[in-house]
LOMAR-970064 format. One record per residue: x, z, y of N, C-alpha, C in turn; residue number from 1; residue in one letter; chain. Coordinates in nm, 2 decimals. Example, Ala and Ser with C-alpha at 12.3 -4.5 7.8 and 13.67 -1.06 7.14 Angstrom:
<sites>
{{1.32 0.78 -0.57} {1.23 0.78 -0.45} {1.32 0.78 -0.33} 1 "a" "A"}
{{1.28 0.71 -0.22} {1.37 0.71 -0.11} {1.29 0.79 0.00} 2 "s" "A"}
</sites>
This chain:
<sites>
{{6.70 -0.10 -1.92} {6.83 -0.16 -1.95} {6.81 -0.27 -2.06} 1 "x" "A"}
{{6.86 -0.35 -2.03} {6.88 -0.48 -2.13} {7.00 -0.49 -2.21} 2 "x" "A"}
{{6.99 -0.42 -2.35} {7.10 -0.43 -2.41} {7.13 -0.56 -2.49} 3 "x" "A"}
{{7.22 -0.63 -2.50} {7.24 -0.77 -2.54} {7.30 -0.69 -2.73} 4 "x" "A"}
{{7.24 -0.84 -2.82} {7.26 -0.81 -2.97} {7.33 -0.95 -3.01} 5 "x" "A"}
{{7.45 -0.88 -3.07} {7.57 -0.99 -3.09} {7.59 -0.98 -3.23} 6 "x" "A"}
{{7.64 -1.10 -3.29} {7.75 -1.11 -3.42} {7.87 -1.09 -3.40} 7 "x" "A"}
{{7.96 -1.03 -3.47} {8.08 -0.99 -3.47} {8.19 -1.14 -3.45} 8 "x" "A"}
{{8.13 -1.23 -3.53} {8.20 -1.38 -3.51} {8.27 -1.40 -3.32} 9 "x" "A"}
{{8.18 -1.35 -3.22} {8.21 -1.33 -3.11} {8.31 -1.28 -3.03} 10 "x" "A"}
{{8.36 -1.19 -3.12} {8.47 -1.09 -3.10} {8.63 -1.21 -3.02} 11 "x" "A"}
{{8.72 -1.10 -2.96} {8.80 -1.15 -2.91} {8.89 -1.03 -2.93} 12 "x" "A"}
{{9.07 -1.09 -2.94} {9.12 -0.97 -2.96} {9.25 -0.99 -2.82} 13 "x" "A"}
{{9.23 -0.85 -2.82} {9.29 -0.80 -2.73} {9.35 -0.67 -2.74} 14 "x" "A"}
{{9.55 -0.64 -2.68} {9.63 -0.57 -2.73} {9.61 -0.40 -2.64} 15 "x" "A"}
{{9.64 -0.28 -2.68} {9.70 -0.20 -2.60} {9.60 -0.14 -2.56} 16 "x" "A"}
{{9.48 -0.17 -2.65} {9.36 -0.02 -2.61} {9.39 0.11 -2.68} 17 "x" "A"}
{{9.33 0.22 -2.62} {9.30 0.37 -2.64} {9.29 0.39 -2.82} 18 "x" "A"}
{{9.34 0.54 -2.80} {9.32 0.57 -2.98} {9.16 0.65 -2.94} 19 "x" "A"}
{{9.15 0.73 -3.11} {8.98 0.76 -3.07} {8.97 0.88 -3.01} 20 "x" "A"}
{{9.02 0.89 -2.91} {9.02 1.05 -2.89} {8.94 1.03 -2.72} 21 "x" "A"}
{{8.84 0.97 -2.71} {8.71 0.97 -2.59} {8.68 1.10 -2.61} 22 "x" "A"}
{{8.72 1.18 -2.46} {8.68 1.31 -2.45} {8.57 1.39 -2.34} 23 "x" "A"}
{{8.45 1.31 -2.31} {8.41 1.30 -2.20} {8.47 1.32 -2.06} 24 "x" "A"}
{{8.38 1.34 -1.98} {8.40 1.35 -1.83} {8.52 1.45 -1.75} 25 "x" "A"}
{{8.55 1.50 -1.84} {8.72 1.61 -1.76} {8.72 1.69 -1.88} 26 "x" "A"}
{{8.84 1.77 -1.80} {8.88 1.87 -1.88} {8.94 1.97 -1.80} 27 "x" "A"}
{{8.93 2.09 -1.89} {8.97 2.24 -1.83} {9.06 2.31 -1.92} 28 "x" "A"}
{{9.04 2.48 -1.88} {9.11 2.56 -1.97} {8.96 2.69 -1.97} 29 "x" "A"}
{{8.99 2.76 -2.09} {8.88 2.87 -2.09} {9.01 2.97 -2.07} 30 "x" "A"}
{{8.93 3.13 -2.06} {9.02 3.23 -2.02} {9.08 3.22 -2.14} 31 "x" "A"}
{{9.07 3.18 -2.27} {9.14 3.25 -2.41} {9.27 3.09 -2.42} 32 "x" "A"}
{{9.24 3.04 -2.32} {9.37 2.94 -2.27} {9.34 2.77 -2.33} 33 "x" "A"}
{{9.19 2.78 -2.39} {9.14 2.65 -2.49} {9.15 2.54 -2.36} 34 "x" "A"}
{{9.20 2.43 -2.45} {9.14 2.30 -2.37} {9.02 2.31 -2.38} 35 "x" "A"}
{{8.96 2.24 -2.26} {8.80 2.21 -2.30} {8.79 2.05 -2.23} 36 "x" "A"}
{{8.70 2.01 -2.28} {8.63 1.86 -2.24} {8.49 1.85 -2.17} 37 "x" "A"}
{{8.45 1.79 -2.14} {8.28 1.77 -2.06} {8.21 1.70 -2.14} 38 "x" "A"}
{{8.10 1.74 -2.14} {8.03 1.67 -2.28} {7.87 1.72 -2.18} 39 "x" "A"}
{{7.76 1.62 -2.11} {7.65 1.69 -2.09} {7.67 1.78 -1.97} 40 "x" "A"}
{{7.75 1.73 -1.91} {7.79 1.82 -1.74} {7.83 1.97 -1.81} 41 "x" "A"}
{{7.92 2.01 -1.95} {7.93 2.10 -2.00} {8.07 2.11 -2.02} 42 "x" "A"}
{{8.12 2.23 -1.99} {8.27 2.23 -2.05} {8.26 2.29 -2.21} 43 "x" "A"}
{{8.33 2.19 -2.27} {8.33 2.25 -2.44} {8.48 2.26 -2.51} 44 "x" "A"}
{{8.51 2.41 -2.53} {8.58 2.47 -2.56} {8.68 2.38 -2.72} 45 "x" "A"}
{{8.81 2.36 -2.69} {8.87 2.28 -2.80} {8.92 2.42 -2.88} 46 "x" "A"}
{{8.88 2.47 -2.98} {8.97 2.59 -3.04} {9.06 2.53 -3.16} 47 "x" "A"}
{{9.15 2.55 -3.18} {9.29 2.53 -3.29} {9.21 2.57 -3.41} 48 "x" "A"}
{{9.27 2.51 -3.51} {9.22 2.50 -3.65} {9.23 2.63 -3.71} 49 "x" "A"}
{{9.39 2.72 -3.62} {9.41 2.84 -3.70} {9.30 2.94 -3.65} 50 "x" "A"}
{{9.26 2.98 -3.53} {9.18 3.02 -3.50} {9.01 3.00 -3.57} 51 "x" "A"}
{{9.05 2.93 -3.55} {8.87 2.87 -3.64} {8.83 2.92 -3.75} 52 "x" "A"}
{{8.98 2.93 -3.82} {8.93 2.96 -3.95} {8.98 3.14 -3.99} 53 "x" "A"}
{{9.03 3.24 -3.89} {9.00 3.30 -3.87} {8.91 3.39 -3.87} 54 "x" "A"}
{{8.86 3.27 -3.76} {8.71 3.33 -3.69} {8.61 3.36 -3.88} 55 "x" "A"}
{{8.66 3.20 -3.94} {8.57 3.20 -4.08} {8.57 3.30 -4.20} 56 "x" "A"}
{{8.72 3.33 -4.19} {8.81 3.44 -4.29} {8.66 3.59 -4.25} 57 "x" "A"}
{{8.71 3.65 -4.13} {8.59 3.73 -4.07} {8.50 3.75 -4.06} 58 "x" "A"}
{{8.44 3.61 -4.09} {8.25 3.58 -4.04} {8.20 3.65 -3.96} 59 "x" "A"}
{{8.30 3.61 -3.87} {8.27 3.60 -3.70} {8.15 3.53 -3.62} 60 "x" "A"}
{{8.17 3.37 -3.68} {8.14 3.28 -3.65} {8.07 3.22 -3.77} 61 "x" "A"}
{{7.94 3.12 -3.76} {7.86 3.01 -3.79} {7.93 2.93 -3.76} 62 "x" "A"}
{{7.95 2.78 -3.84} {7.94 2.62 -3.86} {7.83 2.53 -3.86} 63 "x" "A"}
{{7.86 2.44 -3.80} {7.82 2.31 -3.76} {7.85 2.22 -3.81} 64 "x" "A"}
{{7.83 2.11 -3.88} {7.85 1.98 -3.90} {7.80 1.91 -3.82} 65 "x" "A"}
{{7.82 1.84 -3.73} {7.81 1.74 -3.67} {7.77 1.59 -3.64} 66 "x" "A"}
{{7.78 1.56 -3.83} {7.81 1.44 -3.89} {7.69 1.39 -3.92} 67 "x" "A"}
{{7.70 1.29 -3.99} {7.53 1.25 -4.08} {7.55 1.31 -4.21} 68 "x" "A"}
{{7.44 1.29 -4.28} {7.41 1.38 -4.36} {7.48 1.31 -4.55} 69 "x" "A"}
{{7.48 1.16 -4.52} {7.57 1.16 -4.66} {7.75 1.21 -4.66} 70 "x" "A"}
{{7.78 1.21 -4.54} {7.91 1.29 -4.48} {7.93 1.40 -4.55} 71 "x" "A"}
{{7.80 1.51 -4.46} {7.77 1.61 -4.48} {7.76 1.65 -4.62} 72 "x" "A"}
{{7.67 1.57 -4.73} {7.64 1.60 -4.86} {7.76 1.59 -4.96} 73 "x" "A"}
{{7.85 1.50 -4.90} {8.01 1.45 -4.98} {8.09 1.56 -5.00} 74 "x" "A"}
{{8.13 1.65 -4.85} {8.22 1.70 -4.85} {8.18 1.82 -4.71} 75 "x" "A"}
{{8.18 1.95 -4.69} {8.15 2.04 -4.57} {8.22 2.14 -4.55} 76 "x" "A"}
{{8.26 2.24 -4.47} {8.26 2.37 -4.48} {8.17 2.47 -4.53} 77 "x" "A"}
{{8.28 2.50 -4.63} {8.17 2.56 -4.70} {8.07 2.71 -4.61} 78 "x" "A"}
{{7.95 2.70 -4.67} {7.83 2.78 -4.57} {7.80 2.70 -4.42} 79 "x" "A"}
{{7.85 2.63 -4.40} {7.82 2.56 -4.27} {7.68 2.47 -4.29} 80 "x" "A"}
{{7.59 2.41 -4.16} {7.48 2.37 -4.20} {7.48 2.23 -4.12} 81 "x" "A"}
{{7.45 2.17 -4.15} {7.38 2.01 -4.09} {7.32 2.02 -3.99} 82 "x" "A"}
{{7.38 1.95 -3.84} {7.29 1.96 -3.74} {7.35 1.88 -3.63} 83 "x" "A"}
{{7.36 1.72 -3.70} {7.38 1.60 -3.66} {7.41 1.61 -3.51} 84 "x" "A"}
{{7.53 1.48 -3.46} {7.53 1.52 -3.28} {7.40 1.39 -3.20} 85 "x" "A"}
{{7.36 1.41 -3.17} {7.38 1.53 -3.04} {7.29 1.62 -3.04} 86 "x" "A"}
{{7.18 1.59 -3.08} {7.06 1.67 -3.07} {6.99 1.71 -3.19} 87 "x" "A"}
{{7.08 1.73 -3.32} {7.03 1.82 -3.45} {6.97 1.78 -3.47} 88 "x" "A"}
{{6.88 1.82 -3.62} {6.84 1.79 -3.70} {6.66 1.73 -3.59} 89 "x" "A"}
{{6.57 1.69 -3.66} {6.44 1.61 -3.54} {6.36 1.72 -3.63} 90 "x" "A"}
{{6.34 1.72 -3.70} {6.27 1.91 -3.76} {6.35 2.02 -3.86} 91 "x" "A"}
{{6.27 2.10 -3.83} {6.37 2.24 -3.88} {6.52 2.21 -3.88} 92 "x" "A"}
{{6.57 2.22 -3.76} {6.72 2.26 -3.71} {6.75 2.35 -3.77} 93 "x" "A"}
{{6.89 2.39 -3.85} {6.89 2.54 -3.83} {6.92 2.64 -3.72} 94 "x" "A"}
{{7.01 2.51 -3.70} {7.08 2.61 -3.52} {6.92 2.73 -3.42} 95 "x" "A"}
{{6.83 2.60 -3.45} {6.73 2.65 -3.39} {6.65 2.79 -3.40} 96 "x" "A"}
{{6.69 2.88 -3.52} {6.67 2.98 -3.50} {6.76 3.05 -3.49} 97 "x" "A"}
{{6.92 3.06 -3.47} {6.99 3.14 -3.41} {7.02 3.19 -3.28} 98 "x" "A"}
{{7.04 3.35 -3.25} {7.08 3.38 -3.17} {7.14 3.32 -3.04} 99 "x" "A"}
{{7.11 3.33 -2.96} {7.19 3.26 -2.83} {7.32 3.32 -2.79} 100 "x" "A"}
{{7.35 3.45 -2.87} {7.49 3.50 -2.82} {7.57 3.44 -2.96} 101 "x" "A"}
{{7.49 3.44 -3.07} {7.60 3.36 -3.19} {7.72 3.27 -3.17} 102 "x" "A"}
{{7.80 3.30 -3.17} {7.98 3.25 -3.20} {7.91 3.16 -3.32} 103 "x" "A"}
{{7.95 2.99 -3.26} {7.91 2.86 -3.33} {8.04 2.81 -3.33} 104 "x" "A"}
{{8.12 2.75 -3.42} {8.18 2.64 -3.44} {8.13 2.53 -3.49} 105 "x" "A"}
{{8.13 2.41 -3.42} {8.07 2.30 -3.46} {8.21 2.18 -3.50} 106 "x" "A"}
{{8.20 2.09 -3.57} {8.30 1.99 -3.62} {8.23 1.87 -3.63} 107 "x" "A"}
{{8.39 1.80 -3.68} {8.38 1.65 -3.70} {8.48 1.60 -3.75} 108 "x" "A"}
{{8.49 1.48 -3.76} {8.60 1.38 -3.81} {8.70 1.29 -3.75} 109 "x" "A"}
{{8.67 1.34 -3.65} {8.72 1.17 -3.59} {8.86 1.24 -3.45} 110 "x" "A"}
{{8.89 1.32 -3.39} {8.86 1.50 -3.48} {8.73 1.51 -3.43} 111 "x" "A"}
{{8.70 1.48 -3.28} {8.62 1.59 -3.19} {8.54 1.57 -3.13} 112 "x" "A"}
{{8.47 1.41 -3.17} {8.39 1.35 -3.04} {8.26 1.36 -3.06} 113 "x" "A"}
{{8.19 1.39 -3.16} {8.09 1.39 -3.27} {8.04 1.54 -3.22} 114 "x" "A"}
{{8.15 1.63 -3.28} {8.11 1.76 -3.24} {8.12 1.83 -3.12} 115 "x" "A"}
{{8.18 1.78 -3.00} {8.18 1.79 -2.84} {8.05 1.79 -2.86} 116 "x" "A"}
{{7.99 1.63 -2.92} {7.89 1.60 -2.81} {7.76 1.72 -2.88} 117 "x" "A"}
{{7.78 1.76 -2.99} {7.68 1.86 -3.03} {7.64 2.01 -2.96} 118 "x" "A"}
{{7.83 2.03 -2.99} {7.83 2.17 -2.84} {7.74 2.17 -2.73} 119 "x" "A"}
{{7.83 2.04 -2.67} {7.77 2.02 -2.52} {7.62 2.04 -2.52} 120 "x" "A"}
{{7.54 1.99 -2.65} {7.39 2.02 -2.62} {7.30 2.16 -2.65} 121 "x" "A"}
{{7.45 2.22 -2.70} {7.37 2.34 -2.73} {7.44 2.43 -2.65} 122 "x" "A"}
{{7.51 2.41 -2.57} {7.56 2.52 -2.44} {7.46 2.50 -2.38} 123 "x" "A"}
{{7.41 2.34 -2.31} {7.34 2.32 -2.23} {7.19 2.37 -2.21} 124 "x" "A"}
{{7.14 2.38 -2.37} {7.00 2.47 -2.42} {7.03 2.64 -2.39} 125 "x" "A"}
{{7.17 2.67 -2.37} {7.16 2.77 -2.36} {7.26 2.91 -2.43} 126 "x" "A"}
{{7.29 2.82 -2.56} {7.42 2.86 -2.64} {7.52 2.92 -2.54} 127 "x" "A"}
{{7.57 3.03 -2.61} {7.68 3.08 -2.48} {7.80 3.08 -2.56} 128 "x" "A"}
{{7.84 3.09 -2.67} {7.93 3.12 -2.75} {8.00 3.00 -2.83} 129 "x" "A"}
{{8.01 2.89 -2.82} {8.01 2.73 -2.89} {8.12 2.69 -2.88} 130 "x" "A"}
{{8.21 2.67 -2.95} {8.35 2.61 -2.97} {8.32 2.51 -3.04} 131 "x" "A"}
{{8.48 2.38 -3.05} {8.48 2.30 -3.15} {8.57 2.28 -3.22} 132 "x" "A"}
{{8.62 2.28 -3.38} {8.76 2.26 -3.42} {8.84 2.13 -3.41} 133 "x" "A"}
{{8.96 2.18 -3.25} {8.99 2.07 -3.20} {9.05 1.98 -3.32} 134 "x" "A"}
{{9.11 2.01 -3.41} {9.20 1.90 -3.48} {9.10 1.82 -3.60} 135 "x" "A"}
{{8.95 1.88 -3.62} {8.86 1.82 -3.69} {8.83 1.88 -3.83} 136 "x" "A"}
{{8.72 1.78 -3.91} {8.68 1.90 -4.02} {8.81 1.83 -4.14} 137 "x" "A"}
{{8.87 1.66 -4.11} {8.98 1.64 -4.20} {9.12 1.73 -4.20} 138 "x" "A"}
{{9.15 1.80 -4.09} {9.24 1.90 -4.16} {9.22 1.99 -4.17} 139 "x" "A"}
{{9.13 2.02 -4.21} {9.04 2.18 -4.24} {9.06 2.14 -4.43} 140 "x" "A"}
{{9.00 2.01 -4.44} {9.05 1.94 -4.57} {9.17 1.97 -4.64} 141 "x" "A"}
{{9.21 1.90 -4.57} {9.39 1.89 -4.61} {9.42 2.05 -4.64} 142 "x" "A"}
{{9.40 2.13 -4.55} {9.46 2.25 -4.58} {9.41 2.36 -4.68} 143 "x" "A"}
{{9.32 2.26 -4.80} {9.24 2.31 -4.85} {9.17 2.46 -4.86} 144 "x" "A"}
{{9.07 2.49 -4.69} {9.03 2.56 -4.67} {8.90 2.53 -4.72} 145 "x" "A"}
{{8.84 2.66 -4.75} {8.72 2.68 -4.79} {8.57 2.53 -4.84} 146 "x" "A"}
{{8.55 2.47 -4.94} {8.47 2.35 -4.88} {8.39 2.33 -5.01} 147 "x" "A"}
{{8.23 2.28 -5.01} {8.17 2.27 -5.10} {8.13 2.08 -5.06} 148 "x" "A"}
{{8.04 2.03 -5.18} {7.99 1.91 -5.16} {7.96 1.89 -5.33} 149 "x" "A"}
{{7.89 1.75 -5.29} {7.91 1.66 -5.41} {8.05 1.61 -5.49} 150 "x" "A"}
{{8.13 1.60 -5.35} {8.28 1.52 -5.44} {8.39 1.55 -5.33} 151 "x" "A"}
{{8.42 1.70 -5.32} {8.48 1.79 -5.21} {8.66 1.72 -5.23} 152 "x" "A"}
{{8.68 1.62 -5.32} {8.83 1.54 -5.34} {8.84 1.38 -5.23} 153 "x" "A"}
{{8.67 1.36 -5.25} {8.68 1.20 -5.17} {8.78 1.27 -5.04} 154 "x" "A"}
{{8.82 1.15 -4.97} {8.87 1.14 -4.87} {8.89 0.98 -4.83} 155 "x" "A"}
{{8.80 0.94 -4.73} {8.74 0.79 -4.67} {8.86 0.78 -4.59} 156 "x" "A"}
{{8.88 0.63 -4.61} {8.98 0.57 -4.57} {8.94 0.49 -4.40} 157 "x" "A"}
{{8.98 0.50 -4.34} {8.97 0.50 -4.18} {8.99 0.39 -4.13} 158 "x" "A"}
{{8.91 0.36 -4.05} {8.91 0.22 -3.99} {8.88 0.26 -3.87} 159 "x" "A"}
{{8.95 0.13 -3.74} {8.94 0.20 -3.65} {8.91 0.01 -3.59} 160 "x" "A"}
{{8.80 0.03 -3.51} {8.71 -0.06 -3.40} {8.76 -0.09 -3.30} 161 "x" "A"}
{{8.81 -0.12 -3.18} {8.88 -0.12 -3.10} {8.74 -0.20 -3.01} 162 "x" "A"}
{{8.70 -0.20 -2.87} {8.63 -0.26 -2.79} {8.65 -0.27 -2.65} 163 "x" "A"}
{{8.57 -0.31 -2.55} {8.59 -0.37 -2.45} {8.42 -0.35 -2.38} 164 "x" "A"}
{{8.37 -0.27 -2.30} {8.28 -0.27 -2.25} {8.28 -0.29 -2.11} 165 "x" "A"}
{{8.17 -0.30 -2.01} {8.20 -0.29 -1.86} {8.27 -0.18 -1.78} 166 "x" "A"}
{{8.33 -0.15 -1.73} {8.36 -0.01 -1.68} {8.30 0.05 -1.60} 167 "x" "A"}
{{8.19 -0.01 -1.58} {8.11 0.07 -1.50} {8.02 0.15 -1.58} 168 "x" "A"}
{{8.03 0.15 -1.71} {7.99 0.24 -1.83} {8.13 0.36 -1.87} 169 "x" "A"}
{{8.20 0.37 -1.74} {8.35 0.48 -1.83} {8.20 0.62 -1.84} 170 "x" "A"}
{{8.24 0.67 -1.94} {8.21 0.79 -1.97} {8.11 0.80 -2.01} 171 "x" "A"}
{{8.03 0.69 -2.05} {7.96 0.65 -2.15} {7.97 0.65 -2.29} 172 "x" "A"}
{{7.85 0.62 -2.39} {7.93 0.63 -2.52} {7.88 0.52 -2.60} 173 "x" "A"}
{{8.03 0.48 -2.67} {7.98 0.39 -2.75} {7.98 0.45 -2.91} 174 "x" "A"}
{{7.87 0.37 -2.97} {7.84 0.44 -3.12} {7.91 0.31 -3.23} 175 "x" "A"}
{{7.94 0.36 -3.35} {7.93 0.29 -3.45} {7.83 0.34 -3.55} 176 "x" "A"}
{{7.74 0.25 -3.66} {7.64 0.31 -3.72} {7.63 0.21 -3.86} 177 "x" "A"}
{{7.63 0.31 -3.92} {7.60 0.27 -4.06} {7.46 0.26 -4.16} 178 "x" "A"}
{{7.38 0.18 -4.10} {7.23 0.25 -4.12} {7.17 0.28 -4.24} 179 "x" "A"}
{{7.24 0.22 -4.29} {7.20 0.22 -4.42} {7.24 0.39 -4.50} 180 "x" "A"}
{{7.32 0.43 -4.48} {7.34 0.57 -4.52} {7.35 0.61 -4.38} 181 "x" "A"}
{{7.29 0.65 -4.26} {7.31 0.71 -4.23} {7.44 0.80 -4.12} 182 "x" "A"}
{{7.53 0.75 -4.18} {7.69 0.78 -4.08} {7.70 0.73 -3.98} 183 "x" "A"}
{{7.75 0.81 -3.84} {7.78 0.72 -3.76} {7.93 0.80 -3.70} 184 "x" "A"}
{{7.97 0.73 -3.58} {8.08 0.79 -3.52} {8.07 0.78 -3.39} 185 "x" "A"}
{{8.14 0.82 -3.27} {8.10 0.77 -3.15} {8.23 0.83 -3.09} 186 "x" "A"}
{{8.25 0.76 -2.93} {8.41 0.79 -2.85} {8.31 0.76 -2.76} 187 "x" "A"}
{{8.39 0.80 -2.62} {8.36 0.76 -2.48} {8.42 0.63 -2.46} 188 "x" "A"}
{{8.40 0.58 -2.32} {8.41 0.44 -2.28} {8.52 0.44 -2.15} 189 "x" "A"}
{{8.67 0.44 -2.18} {8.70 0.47 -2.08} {8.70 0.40 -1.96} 190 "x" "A"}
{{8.83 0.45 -1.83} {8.80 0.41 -1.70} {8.80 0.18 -1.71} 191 "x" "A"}
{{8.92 0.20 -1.81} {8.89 0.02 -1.77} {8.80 -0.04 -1.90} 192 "x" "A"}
{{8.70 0.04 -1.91} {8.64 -0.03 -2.03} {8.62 -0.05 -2.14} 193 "x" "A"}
{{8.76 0.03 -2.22} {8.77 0.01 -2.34} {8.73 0.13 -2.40} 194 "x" "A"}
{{8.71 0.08 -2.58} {8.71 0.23 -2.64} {8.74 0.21 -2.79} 195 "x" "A"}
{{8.76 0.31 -2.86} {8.79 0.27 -3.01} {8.73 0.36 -3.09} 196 "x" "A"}
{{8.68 0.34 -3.16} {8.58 0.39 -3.29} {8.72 0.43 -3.42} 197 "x" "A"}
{{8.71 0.55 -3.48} {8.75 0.57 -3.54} {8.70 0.58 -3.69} 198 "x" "A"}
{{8.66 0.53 -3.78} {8.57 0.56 -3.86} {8.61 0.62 -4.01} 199 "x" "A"}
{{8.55 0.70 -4.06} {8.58 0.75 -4.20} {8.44 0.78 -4.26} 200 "x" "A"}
{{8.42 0.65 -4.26} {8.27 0.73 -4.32} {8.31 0.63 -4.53} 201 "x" "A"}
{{8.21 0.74 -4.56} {8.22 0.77 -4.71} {8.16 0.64 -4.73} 202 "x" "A"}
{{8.21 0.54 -4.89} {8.14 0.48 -5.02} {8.16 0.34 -4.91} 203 "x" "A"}
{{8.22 0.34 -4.83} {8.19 0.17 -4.76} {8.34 0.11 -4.78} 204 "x" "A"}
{{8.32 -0.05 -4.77} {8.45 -0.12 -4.81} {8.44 -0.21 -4.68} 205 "x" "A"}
{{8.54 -0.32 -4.68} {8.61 -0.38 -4.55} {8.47 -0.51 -4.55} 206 "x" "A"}
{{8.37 -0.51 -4.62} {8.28 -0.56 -4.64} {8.15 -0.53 -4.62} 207 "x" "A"}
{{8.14 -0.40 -4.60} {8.01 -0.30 -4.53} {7.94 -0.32 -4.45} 208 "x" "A"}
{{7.82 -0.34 -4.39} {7.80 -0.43 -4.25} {7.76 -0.28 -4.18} 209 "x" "A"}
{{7.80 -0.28 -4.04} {7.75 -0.15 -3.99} {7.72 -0.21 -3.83} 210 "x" "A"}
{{7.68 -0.13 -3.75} {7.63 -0.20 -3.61} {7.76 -0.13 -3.50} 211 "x" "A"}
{{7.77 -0.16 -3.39} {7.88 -0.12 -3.26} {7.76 -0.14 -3.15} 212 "x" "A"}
{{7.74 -0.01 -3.10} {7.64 0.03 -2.99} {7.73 0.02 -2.88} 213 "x" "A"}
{{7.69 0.02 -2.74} {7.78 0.02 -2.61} {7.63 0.04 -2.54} 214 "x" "A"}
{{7.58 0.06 -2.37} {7.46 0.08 -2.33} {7.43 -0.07 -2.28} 215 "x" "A"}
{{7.55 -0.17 -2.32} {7.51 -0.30 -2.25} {7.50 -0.42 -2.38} 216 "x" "A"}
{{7.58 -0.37 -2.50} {7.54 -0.47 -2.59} {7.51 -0.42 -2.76} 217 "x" "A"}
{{7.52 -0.45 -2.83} {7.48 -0.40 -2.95} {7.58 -0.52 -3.06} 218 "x" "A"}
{{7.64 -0.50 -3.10} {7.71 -0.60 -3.26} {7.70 -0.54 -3.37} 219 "x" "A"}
{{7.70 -0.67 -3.46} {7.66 -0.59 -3.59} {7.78 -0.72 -3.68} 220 "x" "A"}
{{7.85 -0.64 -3.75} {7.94 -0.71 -3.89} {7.99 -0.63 -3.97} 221 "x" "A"}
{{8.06 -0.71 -4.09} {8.15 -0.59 -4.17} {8.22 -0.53 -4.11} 222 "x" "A"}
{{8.32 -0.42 -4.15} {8.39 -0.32 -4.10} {8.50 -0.44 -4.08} 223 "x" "A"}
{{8.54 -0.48 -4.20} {8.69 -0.56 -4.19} {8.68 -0.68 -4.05} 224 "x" "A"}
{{8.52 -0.73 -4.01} {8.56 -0.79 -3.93} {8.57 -0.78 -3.81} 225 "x" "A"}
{{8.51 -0.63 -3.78} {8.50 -0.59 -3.64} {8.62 -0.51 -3.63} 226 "x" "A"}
{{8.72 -0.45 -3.71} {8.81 -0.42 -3.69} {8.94 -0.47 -3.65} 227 "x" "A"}
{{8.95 -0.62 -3.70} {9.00 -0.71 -3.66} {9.05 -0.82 -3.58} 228 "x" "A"}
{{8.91 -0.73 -3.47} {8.93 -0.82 -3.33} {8.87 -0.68 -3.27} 229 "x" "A"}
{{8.89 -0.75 -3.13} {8.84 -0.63 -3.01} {8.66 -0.65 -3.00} 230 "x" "A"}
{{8.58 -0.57 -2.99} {8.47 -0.61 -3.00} {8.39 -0.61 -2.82} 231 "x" "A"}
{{8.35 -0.73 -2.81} {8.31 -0.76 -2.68} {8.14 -0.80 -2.66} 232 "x" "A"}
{{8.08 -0.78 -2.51} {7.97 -0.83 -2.51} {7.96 -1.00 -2.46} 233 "x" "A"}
</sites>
């Protein structure tokens, strides 16, 4: 594949795309009545925030972060471990030495799309027990449940990308990336091609430069200016 690398100056705007809620390939119900989404030819269980934190109240259930790791360092649930989507940590995972029947909750920000796509790979390995907290790890925040970090008060101000890819990429994913620390975010590509990036990543201003992945093009500008316009190849 030939991915094409653009400047943001290219951009075109255009009205009446999707919010960030790309939830892959379908959706179901589990017996306990959860939405679920497809993530990896996987159905992944959407569980409610009250539930979740139940399960946490209990210690029922292990956490997931989902996120990158200066995310993760800022602000987490507390006891929960780092194990980036999609495919966790590249050495010593922790997921990797738990149980396969272990009750996992995995999270994110954006609420869900981050930590779908983590589930999905760890049903797929094998995981039988994998939920995700549908409404995300920001109102787990808000409801000041349980949370440790460096600066467990920050709360990143949200910007949202808006784009335009081919549609013959629906169900594909487009990434935003912040390379320099680390953060990224990601949504599906829907049926007519669009998608929108939600972002809340920590310490960046409308000045930040971060990249917008798709599987056909690649842009890179500040946040303020890719927000600004619809981002195209």
């Amino acid at each position: 594949m030939n991915r094409r690398t653009f400047l943001a100056a290219g951009a075109v705007s255009v009205t009446g795309l999707s919010g960030c809620l790309g939830l892959g390939g379908g959706s179901g119900k589990t017996e306990e009545g959860y939405k679920t989404v497809e993530q990896y030819g996987e159905q992944v269980p959407l569980a409610p925030l009250s539930d979740t934190y139940e399960w946490y109240k209990q210690d029922e259930a292990r956490f997931v972060d989902a996120r990158g790791k200066q995310q993760y360092d800022t602000s987490h649930i507390k006891d929960a471990v780092l194990s980036p989507a999609p495919d966790g940590l590249a050495q010593n995972d922790p997921v990797a030495s738990w149980s396969k029947d272990q009750k996992i909750v995995c999270y994110c920000g954006c609420p869900h799309h981050l930590s779908s796509m983590r589930a999905g790979k760890l049903i797929k390995n094998g995981y039988n027990n994998v939920y995700v907290i549908d409404e995300g790890y920001w109102e787990w925040h808000e409801k000041g449940y349980p949370i440790r970090g460096q600066n467990t008060a920050a709360t990143p101000n949200a910007y949202v990308i808006d784009g335009l890819a081919d549609p013959a990429y629906v169900g594909e994913t487009a990434w935003a990336r912040h390379l320099a620390s680390g953060q990224k975010e990601a949504t599906d590509i829907l049926q007519d091609g669009s998608y929108s990036l939600r972002l809340k990543f920590h310490d960046v201003t409308p000045d930040t430069l971060i990249t917008v992945e798709t599987p056909a093009y690649e842009v890179e500008g500040t946040i303020g200016e890719l927000s600004s316009h619809v981002v195209t190849g």
